[in-house]
N, C-alpha and C positions, 0 to 999 in steps of 0.2 A: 608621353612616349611618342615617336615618329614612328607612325606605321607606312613604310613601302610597298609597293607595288602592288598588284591585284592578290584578292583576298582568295584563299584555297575553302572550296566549298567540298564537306565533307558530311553524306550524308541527305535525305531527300526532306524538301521543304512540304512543313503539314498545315492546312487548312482551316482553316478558322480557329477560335479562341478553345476549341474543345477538343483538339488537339495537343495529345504530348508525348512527350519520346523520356524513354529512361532518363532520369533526371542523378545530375550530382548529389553528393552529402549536402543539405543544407547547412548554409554558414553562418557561425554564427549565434549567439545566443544573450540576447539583448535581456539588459537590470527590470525592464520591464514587459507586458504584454500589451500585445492593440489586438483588437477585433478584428480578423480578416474575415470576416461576410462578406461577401460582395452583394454590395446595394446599389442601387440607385442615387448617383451623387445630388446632394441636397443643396447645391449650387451652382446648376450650369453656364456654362458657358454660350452658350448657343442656345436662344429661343426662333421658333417657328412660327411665323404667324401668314397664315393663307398662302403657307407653302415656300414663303420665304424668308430664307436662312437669315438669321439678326445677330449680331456677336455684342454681348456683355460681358462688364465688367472681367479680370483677372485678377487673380489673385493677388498676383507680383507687380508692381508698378516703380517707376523711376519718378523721382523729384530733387530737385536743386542738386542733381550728382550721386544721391545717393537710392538705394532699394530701398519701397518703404512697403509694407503689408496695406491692402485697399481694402481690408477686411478690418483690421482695426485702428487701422491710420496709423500706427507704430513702424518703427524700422525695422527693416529685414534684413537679415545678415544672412546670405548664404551657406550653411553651414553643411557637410553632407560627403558622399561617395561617389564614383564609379561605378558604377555596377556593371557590368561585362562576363556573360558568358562564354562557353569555350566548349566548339567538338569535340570528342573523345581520342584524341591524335591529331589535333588540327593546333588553328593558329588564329584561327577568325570567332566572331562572335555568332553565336547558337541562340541570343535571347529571341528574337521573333522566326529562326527558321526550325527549331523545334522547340516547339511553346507549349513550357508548361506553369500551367495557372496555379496551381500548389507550389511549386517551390516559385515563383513570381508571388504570391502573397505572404509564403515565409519570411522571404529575404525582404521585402519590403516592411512587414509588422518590425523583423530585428533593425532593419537600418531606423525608422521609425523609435523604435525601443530605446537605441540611445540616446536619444532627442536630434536624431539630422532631421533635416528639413528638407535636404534638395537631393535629387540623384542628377548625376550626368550619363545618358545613354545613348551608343551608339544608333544612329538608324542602318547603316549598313555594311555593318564588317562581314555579314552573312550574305555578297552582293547577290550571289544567282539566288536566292529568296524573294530578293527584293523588287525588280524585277524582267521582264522578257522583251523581245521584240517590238512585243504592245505597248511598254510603259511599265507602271508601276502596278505589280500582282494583287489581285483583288482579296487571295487570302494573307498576304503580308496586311494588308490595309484593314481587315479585320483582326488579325492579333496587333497592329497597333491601336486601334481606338481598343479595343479589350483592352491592354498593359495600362492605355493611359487613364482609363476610368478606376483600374487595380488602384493606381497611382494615384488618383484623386481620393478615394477611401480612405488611405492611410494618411490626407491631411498632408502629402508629402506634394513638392512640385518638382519639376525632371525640365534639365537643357537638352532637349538634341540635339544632337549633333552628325554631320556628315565626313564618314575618313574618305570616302572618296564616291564620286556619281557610278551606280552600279557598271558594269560591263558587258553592255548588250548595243546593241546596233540605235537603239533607240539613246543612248546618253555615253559613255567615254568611249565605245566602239565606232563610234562615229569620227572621232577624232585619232590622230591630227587630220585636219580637216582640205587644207589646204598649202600651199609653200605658202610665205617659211616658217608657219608653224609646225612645229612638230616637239612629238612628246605629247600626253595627256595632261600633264602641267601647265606645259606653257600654253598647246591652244585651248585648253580650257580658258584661263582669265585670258587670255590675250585677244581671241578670234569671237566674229559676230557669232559664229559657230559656237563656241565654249558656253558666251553667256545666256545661249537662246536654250542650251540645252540646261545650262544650272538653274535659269529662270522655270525652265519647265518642269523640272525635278522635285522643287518645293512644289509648285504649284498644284501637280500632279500628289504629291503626299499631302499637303494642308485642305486641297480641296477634299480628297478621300475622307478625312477626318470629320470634315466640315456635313458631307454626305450623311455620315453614318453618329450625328449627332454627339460627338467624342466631347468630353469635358474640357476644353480649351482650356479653362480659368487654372487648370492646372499644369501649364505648362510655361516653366520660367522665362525662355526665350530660344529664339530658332536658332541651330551653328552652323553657320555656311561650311566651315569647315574645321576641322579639329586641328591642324595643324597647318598651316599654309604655306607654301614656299614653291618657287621658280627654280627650275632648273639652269643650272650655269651652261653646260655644254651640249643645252638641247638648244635651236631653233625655234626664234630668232635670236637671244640670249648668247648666242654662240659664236654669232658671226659680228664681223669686226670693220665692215662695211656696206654698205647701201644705205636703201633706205625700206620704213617699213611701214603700212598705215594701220591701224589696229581698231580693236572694236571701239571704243571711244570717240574715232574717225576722226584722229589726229595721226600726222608722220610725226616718224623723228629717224634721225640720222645714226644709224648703227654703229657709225664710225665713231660716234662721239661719246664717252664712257658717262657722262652726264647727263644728256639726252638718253641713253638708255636703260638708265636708273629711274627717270624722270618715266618711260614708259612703263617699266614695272609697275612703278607706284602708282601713277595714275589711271592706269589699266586695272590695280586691284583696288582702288577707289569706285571704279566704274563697274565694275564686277557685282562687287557687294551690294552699289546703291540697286541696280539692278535688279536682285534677288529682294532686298529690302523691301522695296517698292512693292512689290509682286506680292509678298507675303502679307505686308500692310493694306495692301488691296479687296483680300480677302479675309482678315482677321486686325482691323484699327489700332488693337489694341495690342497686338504680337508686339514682344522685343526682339529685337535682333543682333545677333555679334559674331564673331568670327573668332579663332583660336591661333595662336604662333608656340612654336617654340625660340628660345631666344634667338634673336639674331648672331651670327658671327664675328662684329664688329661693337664696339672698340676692342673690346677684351675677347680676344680668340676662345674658342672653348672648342673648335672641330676643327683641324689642320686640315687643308685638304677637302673639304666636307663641298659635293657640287652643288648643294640645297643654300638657295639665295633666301633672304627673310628679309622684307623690309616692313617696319612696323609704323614709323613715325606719321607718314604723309594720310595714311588711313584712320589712325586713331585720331587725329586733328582736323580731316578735313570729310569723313566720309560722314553718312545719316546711324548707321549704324550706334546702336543707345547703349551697349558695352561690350567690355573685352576681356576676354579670356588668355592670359598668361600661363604658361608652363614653368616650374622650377623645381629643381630635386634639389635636397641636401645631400652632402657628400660628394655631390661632382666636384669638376675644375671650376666653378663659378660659386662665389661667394655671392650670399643677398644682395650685397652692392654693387657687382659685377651686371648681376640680373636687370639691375633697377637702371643701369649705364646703356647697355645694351637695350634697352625695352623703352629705354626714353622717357622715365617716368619721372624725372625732375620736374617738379612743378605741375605735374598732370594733374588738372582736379574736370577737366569736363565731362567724363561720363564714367561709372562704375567698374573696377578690374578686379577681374574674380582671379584667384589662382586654383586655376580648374583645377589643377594634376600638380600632386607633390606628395613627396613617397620615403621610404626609407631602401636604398639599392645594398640589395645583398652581399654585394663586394665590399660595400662601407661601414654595416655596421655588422657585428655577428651573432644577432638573434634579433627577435622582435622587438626584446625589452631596450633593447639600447637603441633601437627602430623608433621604437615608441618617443624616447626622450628625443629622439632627432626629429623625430614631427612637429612634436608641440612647441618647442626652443624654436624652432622654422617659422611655424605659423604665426610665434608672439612677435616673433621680429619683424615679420614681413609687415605685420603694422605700422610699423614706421614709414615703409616705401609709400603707402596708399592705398594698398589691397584691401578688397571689402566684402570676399568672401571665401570659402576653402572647401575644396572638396578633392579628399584623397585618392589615391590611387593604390589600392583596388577592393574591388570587393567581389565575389562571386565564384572567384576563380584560385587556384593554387597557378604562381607566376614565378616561375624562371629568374626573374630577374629583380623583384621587388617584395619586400614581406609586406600580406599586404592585412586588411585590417581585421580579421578574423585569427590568423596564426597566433600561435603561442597565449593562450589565454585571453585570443583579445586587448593583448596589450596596445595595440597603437588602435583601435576602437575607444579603449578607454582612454587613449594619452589625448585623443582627439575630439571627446564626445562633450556635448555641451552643459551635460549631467555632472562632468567631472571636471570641465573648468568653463566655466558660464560665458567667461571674460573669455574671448580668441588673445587676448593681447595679452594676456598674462601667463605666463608659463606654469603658474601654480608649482605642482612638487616635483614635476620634470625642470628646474633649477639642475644644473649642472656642478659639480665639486671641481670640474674641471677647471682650474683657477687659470690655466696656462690659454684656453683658447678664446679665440678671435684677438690675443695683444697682441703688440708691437714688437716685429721683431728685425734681426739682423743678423745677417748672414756673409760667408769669408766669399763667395759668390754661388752666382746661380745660373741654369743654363740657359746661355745665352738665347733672345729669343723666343722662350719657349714661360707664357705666361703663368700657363698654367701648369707649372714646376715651379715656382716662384715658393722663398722661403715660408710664406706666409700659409701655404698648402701643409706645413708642418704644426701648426696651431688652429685648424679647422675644425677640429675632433672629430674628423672622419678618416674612416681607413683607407677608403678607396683611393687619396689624391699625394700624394707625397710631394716634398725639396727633392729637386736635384742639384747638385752643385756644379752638374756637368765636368767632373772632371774627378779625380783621385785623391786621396787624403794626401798632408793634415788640410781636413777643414774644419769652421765650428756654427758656430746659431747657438743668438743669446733670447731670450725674450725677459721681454720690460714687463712685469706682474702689473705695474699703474700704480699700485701702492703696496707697502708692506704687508708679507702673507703668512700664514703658518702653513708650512709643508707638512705632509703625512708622507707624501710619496712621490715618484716620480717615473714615470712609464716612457723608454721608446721603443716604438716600432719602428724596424729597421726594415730597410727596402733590399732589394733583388741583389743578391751577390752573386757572381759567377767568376768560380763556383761556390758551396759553402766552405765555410772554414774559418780558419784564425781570424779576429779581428779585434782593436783594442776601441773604447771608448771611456769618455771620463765626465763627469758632472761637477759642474761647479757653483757657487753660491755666494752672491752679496745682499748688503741691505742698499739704504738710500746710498750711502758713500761707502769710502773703505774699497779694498781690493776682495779680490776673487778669495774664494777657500774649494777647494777640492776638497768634495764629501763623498765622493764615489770611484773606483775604477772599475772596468768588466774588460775581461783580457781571456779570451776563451773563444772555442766554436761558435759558430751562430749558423744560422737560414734564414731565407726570405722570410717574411711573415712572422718570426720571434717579436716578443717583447720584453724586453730589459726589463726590470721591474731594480728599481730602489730603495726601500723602507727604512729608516733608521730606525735605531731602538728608542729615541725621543725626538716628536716631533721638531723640525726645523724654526724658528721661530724669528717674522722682522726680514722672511726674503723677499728680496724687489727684484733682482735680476736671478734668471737662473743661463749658465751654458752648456753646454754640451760640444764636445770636442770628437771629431773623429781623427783618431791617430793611425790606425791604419785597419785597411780593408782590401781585397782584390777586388778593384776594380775602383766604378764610379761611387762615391758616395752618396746615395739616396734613404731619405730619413721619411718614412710614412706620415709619423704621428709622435708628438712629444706633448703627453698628459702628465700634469702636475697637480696631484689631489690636496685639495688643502681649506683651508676657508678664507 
C-alpha cells in the first residue's frame, strides 16, 4: 500500500512496556497454541563483556542469493504477515503508541499458530510516539525492545520497516532544507541534509536497542523505507533547467531528462549505502533492504500518478542484501506486468521478498474468493524469483483489503504453511476457472489505455475490466489452449449509462469447425450483473469460446468472462 503524507496521531503516547490502552478484539484464531510467557530469550543477540556491547550470530542469514536459517543451516523462506495496528478513528498505526503486551502476545502466538515465520512491522506510522525535538523517545525505545523480545519468544523474526522519518524538528521537519530541494521526498534522498538525518534515525533506533540489551537475532532485516519514491513536481525533479549538486557530490544538468534520472538513481543508491553502512557499524550482522511499489514504466498502471520509482540502478548496484516488492492481485497489473516493471528478468543477486500482497475488496467479493486469489498469486510468483511472502494485513479491519483473519480465516488458511507447505504450489485453491490468464482477442481496445487491454477480461478479478473504447457490435474470443469441458460460463458486465436493454450472445467451437451460438441474453442489465450461462448438459471439446456484444448504451466494458469447466 502507499501510504502519503504525515501520519494523523490520535490519542497520547504511553510509556514503557507496562503500558496499555483499550485494546481491539483479538484476531484471529490459529489450528494450534504457543506459549506466550514472556521469558528470557535463550538466544541473544547481544553479549556484554566489561561493559562492552558485542553483537552475535542472527538468526536469519543470506548465502549464494538465497535466506538460510543460521540455527540449523537449512533454508529459510519467509513466510508470514503485516501486522499493523490502528487508533480508534484514525489512520496510522497504534502498535508502539498505545502498547499492549496481551493483545501483542495474542496476535503473535496466532500468527505463530499457523506456522508464519516472519512479521513485517511498521516503526512509525504512530510518528508523534516516535519521537520529539530531542530525537528518538525513550519510551517508544522501550516498548520496542519489549515488542521485539515478545517477538523472539514466539520463535518468530519481524522486518522493520520506516513509512516515513518522524515529524519533528529533529528529522523530516527539518527539511526541505535548503533550494532547490524541496518536498520531504525529494530533500530527503537528495540533500546532505536528508541523508544526515535518515543516517541518524536508524542509528538513533538501533543503538536504543542495542542499549537496552533487545534480542537482535531476531530481527530479519532493517527497511529503510516501505515504499520509496520521488516526487515529479517537487524540486529539483521539477525543474527543467540548471544545474544541481546533490548529496553524493556530484552535478548533473537539470535540463537533461537522462542526467536527471541518473540523479535520482544514484542519489537513492547513495542514500541507502549510507543508512546501510551506519546500521552495519553497529550490528555486522543486520541485513538491510528497502521497499518499492511498482514502478510506472513499461506497463502503466497509475495515469498521471506524480510518484517516480526507479528500482533497477539500486537493486544492481547498491550494498543493500535484499528487496522488498509490492504486488496485489486483481489490479491493472498482471504477475508479469510486475516482473517487467521491477526488472526482475534474470535477477538472481540478492533475495526478493513480496512484502505486501493481498486480496482488494473491489476485486474479489468475500474472503473466500480472497483467499484463492492469494495462494494462485503466491504459487505463481515463483516463477518471477520471489523467495518470500508476507500478507497484507493482519491486526486491523481495512477498508480496502480483506485481510487475514476475516471470514473464518480464510486467506490465513489459503496462505499458511500448515496448509500448503509448498509456497509454489497452489494446492486446492486450483481454480475451475478454465477461461483465465488465455489468450485472447478482441474487435478493439481503448486506445492507449493498458490497462483496459482485453486481456483484463480473463484475469479473474473483478476489480480490472476490457474496454473497447467505443460502442457496440464488438466481441472477445478466448483460446482455452486445449479442448475443455464447459459447465458454465459467467460475464460480468461493466458500467452502463444508464441501465437498461442490452443484448449479448455466446458462442462455441472446438480445434476447427465454425462458431455455434449456445447462448443469447436480450434483457435489462446494471453495472456489476453477471450473466450466468448453464446448459442442461455439459459442453464438451470447446477450445474457443466468444462473446459478442450486440448492443448497449454506451461504451462497451466487460469486467470478467469466467468459464467453469475442467
Amino acid at each position: 500500500m502507499a501510504w502519503l503524507g504525515a501520519a494523523l496521531v490520535l490519542g497520547a503516547c504511553t510509556s514503557g512496556p507496562e503500558s496499555s490502552a483499550t485494546s481491539e478484539t483479538t484476531s484471529g484464531t490459529p489450528p494450534a497454541t504457543v506459549d506466550t510467557t514472556t521469558t528470557t530469550s535463550t538466544s541473544p543477540a547481544t553479549t556484554t563483556t566489561g561493559g562492552r556491547w558485542e553483537p552475535t550470530e542472527h538468526w536469519v542469514g543470506i548465502r549464494d542469493g538465497e535466506f538460510y536459517d543460521l540455527r540449523s543451516d537449512d533454508e529459510f523462506v519467509p513466510r508470514g504477515v503485516n501486522l499493523l495496528h490502528k487508533f480508534v478513528g484514525g489512520h496510522v498505526d497504534g502498535l508502539f503508541g498505545h502498547y499492549d503486551t496481551e493483545r501483542i502476545d495474542s496476535e503473535l502466538a496466532a500468527i505463530s499458530g499457523w506456522g508464519f515465520n516472519t512479521i513485517r512491522v511498521f516503526l512509525d506510522m504512530c510518528q508523534g510516539c516516535v519521537a520529539d525535538g530531542d530525537g528518538v523517545r525513550v519510551s517508544y525505545l522501550n516498548n520496542l525492545a519489549d515488542f521485539l523480545q515478545r517477538v523472539a519468544n514466539h520463535d518468530l523474526v519481524v522486518l522493520f520497516t520506516s513509512n516515513d522519518l518522524p515529524d519533528t524538528s529533529t528529522f523530516n521537519n527539518a527539511l526541505p532544507c535548503c533550494e532547490p530541494f524541496g518536498g520531504y521526498r525529494n530533500s530527503l534522498y537528495l540533500s546532505e541534509e536528508g541523508v544526515e538525518a535518515g543516517v541518524r534515525y536508524f542509528r538513533e533506533i538501533l543503538g536504543g536497542l542495542i542499549e537496552r540489551d533487545a534480542p537482535l537475532e531476531a530481527v530479519l532485516g532493517w527497511q529503510i523505507a516501505n515504499e520509496q519514491f520521488f516526487f515529479t513536481d517537487v524540486p529539483p525533479l521539477s525543474l527543467n533547467s540548471g544545474s544541481v549538486t546533490v548529496a553524493n557530490g556530484n552535478e548533473y544538468d537539470l535540463g537533461d531528462p537522462d542526467q536527471v534520472r541518473a540523479m535520482a538513481e544514484e542519489s537513492l543508491v547513495h542514500y541507502v549505502d549510507a543508512i546501510a553502512a551506519e546500521i552495519r557499524s553497529l550490528d555486522p550482522m543486520a541485513l538491510v533492504t528497502i521497499g518499492f511499489f511498482e514502478p510506472n514504466e513499461p506497463v502503466e498502471s497509475r495515469p498521471g500518478d506524480n510518484r517516480l520509482v526507479y528500482v533497477g540502478r539500486v537493486m544492481r548496484e547498491s550494498t543493500l542484501d535484499f528487496f522488498d516488492l509490492h504486488g496485489y492481485p486483481g489490479g491493472h497489473l498482471a504477475l508479469e506486468d510486475y516482473a517487467l516493471n521491477y526488472t526482475l528478468a534474470d535477477y538472481e543477486r540478492t533475495p526478493v521478498l513480496l512484502g505486501e500482497y493481498g486480496a482488494f475488496k473491489t476485486s474479489y467479493a468475500d474472503p473466500g474468493a480472497g483467499a484463492e486469489a492469494v495462494a494462485r498469486w503466491q504459487a505463481e510468483s515463483c516463477g518471477l524469483g520471489f523467495d518470500g511472502w508476507l500478507l497484507w494485513l493482519w491486526g486491523i479491519t481495512d477498508d480496502e483489503v480483506w485481510t487475514a483473519t476475516e471470514g473464518d480465516d480464510a486467506i490465513s488458511v489459503a496462505a499458511s504453511p500448515h496448509t500448503r507447505p509448498d509456497p509454489c504450489d497452489p494446492g486446492e485453491y486450483v481454480s475451475d476457472n478454465v477461461a483465465a490468464g488465455r489468450p485472447v482477442v478482441a474487435s478493439a481496445e481503448e486506445p492507449g489505455q493498458v490497462e483496459y487491454a482485453a486481456i483484463r477480461a480473463v484475469d479473474d478479478s473483478d476489480g480490472t475490466w476490457w474496454s473497447a473504447g467505443d460502442g457496440p457490435p464488438q466481441w472477445l474470443e478466448i483460446d482455452l489452449e486445449e479442448p475443455r469441458t464447459v459447465r458454465s460460463i459467467e460475464v460480468l458486465i461493466g458500467e452502463i449509462s444508464p441501465p437498461g436493454p442490452q443484448r449479448h450472445r455466446l458462442s462455441t467451437r472446438g480445434e476447427s469447425g465454425g462458431w455455434t451460438v449456445v447462448w443469447d441474453f436480450d434483457g435489462d442489465a446494471d453495472h456489476g450483473d453477471t450473466l450466468v450461462f448453464e446448459p442442461d448438459d455439459p459442453l464438451e471439446d470447446v477450445r474457443h469460446v466468444r462473446l459478442d456484444v450486440l448492443a448497449v448504451d454506451g461504451w462497451v466494458i466487460i469486467h470478467e468472462i469466467r468459464i467453469r469447466g475442467e
